[in-house]
C-alpha positions in Angstrom: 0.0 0.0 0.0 3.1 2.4 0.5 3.2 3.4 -3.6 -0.5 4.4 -2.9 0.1 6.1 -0.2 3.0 7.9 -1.5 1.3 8.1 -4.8 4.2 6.7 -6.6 1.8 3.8 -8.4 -1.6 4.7 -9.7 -4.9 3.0 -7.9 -6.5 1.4 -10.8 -9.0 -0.7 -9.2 -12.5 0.4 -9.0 -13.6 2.5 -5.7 -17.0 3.2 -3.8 -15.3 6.4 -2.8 -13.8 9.1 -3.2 -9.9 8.0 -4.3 -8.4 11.2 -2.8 -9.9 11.1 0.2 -9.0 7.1 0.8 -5.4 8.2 -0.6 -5.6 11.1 2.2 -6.9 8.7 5.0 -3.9 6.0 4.0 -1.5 8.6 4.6 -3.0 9.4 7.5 -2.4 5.9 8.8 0.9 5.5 7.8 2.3 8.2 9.7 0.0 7.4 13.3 1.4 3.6 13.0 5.0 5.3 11.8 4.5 7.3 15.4 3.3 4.3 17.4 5.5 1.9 16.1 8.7 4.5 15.6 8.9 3.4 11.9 10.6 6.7 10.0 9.9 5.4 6.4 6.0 5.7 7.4 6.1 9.1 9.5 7.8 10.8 5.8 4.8 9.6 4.1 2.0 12.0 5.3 2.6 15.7 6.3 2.9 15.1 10.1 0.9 18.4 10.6 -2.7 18.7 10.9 -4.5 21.7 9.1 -4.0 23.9 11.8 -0.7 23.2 12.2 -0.5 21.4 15.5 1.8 18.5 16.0 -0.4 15.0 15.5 2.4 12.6 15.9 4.8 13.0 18.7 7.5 10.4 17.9 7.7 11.3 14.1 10.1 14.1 13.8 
């Protein structure tokens, strides 16, 4: 799922939603599990700053 995430590979599959907002929520997941889990490759793939530019993800830095 990382090439999705990091749109590197194109989602081709059919979808019940809306494809940038699944993209957006992936991301999203990526970098809380790269937090939790202390993963680096996952905390670079999502913008680590919510929209009003507080800090979501403590251990991503």
């Amino acid at each position: 799922m990382i090439p999705y995430a990091k749109e590197e590979k194109e989602w081709t599959y059919k979808q019940i939603t809306s494809l940038d907002k699944s993209i957006e929520n992936l991301k999203e997941t990526f970098a809380r599990a790269g937090s939790f889990l202390g993963i680096e490759n996952y905390c670079e793939i999502e913008n680590l700053e919510n929209k009003k530019g507080n800090d979501l993800f403590c251990n991503c830095n």
